[in-house]
TORMAR-535746 format. One record per residue: x, y, z negated of N, C-alpha, C in turn. Coordinates in steps of 0.05 Angstrom, whole numbers. Layout:
BEGIN
NODE,X,Y,Z,X,Y,Z,X,Y,Z .
...
//
This chain:
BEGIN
NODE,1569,2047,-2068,1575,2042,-2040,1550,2032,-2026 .
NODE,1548,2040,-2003,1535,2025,-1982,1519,1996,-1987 .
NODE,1544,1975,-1986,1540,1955,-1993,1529,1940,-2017 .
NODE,1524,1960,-2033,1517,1960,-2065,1484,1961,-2065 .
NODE,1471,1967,-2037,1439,1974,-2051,1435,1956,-2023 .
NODE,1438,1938,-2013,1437,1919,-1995,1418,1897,-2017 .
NODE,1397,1885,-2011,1399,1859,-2024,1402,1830,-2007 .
NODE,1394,1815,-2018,1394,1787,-2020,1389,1794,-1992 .
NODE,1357,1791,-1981,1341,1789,-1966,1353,1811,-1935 .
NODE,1354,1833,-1941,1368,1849,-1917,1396,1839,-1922 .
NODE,1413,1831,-1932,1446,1817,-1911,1435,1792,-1900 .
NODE,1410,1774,-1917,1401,1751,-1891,1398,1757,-1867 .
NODE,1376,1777,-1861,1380,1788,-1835,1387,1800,-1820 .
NODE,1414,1819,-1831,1423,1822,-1828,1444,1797,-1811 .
NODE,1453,1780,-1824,1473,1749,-1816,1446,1746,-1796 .
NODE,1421,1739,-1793,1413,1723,-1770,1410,1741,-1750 .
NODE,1413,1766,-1748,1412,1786,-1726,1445,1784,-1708 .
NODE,1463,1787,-1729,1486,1777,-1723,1494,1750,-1702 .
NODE,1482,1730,-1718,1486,1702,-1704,1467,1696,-1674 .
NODE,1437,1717,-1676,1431,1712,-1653,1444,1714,-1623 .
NODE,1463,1746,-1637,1467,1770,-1620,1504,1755,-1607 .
NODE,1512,1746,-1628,1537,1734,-1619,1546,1698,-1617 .
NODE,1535,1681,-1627,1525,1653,-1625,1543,1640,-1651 .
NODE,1531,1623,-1651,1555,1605,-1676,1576,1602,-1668 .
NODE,1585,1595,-1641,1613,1586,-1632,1626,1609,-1643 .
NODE,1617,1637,-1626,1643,1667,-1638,1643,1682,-1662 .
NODE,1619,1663,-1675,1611,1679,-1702,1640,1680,-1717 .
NODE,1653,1659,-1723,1679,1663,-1745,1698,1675,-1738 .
NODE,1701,1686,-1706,1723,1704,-1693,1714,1724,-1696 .
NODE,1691,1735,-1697,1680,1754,-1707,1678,1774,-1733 .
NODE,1679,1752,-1752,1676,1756,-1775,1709,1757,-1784 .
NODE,1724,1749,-1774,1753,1750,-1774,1766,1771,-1765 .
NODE,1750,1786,-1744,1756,1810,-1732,1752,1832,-1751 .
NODE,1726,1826,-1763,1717,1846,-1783,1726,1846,-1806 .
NODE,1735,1827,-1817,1761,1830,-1840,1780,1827,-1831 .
NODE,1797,1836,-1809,1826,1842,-1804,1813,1877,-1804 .
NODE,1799,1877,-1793,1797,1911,-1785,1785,1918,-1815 .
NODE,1768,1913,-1834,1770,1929,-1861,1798,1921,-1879 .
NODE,1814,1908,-1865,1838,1899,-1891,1865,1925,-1879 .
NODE,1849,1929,-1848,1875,1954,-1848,1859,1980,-1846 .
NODE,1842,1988,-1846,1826,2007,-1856,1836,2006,-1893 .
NODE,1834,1995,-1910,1841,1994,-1931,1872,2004,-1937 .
NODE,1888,1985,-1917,1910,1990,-1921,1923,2023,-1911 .
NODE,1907,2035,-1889,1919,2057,-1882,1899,2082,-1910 .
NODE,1877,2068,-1918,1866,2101,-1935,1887,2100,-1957 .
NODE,1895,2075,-1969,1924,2068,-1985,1945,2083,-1986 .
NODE,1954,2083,-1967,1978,2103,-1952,1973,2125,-1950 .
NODE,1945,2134,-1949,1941,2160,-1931,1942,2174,-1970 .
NODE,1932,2164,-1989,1926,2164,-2012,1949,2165,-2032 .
NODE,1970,2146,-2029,2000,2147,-2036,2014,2172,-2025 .
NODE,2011,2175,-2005,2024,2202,-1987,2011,2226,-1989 .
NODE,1992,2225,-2007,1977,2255,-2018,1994,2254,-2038 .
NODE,1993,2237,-2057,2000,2236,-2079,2030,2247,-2083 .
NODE,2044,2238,-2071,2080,2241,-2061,2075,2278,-2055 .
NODE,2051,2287,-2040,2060,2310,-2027,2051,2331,-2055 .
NODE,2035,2318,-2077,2019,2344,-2083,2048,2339,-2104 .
NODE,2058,2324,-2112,2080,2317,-2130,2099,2341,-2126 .
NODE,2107,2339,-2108,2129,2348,-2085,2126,2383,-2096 .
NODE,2096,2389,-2090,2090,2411,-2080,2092,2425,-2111 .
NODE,2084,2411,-2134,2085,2414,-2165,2119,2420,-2164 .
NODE,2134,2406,-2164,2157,2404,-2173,2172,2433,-2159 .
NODE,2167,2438,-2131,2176,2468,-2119,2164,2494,-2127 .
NODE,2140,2484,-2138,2132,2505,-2147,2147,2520,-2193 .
NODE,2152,2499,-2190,2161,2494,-2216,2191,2509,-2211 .
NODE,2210,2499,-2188,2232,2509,-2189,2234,2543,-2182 .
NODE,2215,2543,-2170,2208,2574,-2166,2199,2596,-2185 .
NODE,2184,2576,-2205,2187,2598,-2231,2211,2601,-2252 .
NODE,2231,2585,-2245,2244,2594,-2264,2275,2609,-2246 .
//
C-alpha cells in the first residue's frame, strides 16, 4: 500500500504541512474527519465485497440448477 513506502521523515512533513495549513486548534477535527471518512470508505468496499460474494454465489448455484 501507499502508506507502506512512506517513512519516518516524509509523514513528519507531511503532519507539519498539515498543521501549518490548518492550525492546532482544527487539527483534531480534522483528523477526526479523516478517520470517520476512511472507517466508511472501509465499511462500504466491505459491503460492496460481501455483495459480490452473495452474487457470484447466487450466480454458481443457478447455474448448477440449470445443468441438471
Amino acid at each position: 500500500m501507499f502508506i507502506g513506502s512512506l517513512g519516518p521523515w516524509e509523514l513528519a512533513i507531511i503532519f507539519l504541512i498539515v498543521l501549518i495549513l490548518f492550525g492546532g486548534k482544527k487539527l483534531p477535527g480534522v483528523a477526526r474527519s479523516i478517520g470517520s471518512a476512511i472507517t466508511e470508505f472501509k465499511k462500504g468496499i466491505s459491503g460492496a465485497s460481501v455483495s459480490l460474494d452473495e452474487s457470484e454465489k447466487q450466480e454458481k448455484e443457478d447455474t448448477k440448477k440449470k445443468d441438471k
